[in-house]
C-alpha positions as CSV (number, residue, x, y, z in Angstrom):
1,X,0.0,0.0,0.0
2,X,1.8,3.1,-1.2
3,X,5.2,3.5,-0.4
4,X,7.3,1.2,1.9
5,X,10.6,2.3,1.9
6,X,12.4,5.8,1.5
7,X,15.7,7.3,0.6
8,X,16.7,9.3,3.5
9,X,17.5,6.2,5.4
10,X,19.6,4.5,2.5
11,X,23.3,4.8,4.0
12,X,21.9,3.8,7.4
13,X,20.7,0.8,7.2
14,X,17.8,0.1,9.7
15,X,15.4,2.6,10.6
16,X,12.0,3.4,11.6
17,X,9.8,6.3,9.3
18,X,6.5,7.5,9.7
19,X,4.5,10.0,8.4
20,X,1.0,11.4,7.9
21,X,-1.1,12.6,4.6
22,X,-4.1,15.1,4.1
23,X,-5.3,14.4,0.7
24,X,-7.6,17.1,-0.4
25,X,-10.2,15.0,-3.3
26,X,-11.6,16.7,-6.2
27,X,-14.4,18.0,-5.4
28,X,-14.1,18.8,-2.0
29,X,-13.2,16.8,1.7
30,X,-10.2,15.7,2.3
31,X,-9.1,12.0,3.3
32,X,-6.1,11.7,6.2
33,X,-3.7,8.8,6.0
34,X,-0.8,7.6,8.3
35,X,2.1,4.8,7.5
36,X,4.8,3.3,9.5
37,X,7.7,1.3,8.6
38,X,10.6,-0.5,10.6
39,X,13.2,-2.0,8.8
40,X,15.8,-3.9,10.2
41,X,19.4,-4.7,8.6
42,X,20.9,-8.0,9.1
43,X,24.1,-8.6,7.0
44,X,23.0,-9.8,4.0
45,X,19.2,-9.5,4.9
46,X,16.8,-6.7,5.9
47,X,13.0,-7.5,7.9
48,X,10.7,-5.1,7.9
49,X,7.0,-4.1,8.6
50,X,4.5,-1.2,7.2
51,X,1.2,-0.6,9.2
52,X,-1.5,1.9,7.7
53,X,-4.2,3.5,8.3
54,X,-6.8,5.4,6.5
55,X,-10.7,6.4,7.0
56,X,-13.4,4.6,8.2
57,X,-11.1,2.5,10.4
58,X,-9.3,1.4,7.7
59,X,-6.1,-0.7,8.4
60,X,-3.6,-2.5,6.5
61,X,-0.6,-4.2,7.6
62,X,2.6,-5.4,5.3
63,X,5.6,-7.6,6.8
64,X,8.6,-7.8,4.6
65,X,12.6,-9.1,3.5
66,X,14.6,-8.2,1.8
67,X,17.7,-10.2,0.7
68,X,21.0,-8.3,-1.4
69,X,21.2,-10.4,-4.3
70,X,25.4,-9.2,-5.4
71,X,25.2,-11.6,-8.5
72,X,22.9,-8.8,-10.0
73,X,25.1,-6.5,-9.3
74,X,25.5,-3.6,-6.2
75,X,22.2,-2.5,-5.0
76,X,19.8,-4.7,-6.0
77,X,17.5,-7.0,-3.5
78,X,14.6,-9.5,-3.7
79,X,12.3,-10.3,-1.4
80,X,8.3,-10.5,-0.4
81,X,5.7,-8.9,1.1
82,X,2.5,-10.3,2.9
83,X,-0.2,-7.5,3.0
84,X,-3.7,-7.8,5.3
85,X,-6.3,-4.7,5.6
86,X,-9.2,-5.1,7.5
87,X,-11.6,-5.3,5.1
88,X,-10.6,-8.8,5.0
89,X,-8.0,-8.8,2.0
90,X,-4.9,-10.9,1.9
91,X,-2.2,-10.8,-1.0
92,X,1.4,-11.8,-1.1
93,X,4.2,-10.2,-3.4
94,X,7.6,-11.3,-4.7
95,X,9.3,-7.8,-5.0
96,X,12.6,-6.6,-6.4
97,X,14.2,-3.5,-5.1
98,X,17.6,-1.5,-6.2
99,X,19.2,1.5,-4.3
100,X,22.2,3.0,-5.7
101,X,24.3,6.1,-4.6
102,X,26.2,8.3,-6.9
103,X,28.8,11.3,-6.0
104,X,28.0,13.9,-8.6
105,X,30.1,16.4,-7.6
106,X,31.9,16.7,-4.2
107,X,29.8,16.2,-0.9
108,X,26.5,16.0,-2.8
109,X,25.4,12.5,-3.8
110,X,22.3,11.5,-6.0
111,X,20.1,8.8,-4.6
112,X,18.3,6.4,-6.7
113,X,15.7,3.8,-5.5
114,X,13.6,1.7,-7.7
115,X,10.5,-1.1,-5.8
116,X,8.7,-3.3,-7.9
117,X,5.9,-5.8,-6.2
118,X,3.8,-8.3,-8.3
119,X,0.5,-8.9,-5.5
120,X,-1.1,-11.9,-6.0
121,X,-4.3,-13.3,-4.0
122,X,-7.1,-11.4,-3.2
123,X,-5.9,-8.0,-4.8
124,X,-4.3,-9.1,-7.8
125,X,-1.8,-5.5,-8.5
126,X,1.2,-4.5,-9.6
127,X,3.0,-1.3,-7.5
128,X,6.4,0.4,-8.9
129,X,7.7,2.9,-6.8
130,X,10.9,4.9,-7.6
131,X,12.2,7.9,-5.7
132,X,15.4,9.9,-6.2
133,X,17.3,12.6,-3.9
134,X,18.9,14.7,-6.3
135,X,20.4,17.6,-4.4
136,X,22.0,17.2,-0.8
137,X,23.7,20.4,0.2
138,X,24.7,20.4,4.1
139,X,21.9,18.5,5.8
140,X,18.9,19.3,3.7
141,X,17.8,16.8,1.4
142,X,15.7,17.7,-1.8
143,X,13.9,14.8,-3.8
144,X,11.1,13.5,-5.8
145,X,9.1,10.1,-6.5
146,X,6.6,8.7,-8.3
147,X,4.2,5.9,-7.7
148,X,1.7,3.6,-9.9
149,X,-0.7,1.0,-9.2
150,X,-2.7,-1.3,-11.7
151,X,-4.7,-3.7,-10.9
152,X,-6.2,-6.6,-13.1
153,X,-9.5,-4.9,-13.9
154,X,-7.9,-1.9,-15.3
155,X,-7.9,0.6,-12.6
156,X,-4.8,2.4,-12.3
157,X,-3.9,5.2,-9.6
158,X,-0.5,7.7,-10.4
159,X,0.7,9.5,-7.7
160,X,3.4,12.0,-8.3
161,X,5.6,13.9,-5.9
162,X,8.0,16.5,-7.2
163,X,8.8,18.0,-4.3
164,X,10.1,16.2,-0.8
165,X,12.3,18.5,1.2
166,X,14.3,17.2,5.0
167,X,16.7,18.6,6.9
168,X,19.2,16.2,8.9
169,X,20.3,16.1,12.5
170,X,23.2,13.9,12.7
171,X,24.2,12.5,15.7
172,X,20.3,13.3,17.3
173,X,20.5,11.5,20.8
174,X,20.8,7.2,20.4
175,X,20.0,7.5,16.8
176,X,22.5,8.5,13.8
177,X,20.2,10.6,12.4
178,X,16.6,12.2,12.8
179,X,15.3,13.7,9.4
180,X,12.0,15.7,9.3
181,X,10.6,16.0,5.9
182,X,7.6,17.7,4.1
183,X,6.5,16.6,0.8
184,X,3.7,17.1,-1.9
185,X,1.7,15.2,-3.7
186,X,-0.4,15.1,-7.3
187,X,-3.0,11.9,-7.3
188,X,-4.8,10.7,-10.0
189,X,-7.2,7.6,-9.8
190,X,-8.4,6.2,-13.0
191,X,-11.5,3.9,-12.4
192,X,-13.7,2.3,-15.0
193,X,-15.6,5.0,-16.0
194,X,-14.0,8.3,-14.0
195,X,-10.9,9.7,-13.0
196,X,-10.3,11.5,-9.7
197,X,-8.0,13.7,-8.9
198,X,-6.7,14.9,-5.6
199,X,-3.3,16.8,-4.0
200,X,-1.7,16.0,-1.0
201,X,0.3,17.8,1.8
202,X,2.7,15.2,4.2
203,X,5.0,15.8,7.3
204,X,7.1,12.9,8.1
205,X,10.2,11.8,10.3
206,X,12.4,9.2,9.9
207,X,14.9,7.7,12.2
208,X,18.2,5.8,11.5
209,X,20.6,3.8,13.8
């Protein structure tokens, strides 16, 4: 369910994230999200967990691993995810993940993530996710990303972010960092015989160790 993993944490291994969305629908009202994720490093492995919730007392939960796979090459994993919401739904997920770091000039790196999960059961989707930190100047961090869904009866649901701005507190009590971030979002959900579109304002922190 949306995103499960994020680039601020990338060169610290486990962390914890969480966040909260106001999407403002077409139309008028406006729908108000939250997501959690821990993720856990383990030398070649990483465990992890997403919980969500959403209106009407919606809830989903999504345990995950992730395995480096080196004969691909630096950066890329495999893995699965399990997802349950409590309308009842469950669906499992091979996935495939790559993060890759770049210098591009000197003490600014570029960061490029790229998820791809294949659900099966009983919501039968596919989800990419990419995002990309493409300016790092002291300890803020500005990025983007870009989300799609499609399931098997055509539906399809874009989200675009082009603007995700942090600021990092290294060295922030037990953890090795804090980062609070900010982000924007553009939605578009394509059903059968409508679209809907919406915009979104988040506030976020994550944690690394």
């Amino acid at each position: 369910m949306g995103i499960f993993f994020v680039s601020l944490p990338l060169a610290d291994a486990s962390f914890f994230f969480t966040r909260y969305q106001n999407q403002q629908v077409e139309g008028g009202g406006s729908i108000e999200w939250t997501s959690s994720i821990m993720e856990l490093d383990w030398k070649e492995w990483s465990f992890g967990a997403e919980v969500g919730t959403g209106p009407d007392g919606y809830m989903y939960t999504v345990p995950y691993f992730n395995r480096k796979l080196p004969s691909l090459g630096k950066g890329w994993e495999v893995g699965a995810r399990l997802e349950q919401d409590s309308l009842q739904n469950t669906s499992f997920a091979p996935s495939i993940r790559y993060a890759g770091v770049t210098e591009v000039w000197p003490k600014n790196k570029f960061l490029f993530l790229l998820q791809v999960d294949y659900f099966i059961g009983d919501q039968e989707k596919l989800e990419v996710w990419g995002n990309v930190t493409y300016l790092s100047f002291g300890q803020w961090r500005i990025g983007a990303e870009a989300f799609i869904r499609a399931d098997r009866f055509g539906n399809r649901n874009y989200q675009f972010r082009p603007l995700r701005l942090g600021y990092r507190f290294p060295g922030f009590g037990p953890f090795k960092a804090v980062t609070p971030f900010t982000m924007f979002e553009y939605r578009w959900d394509k059903w059968t015989e409508e679209t809907v579109e919406s915009k979104s304002g988040f506030l976020g922190v994550v944690f690394n160790w």
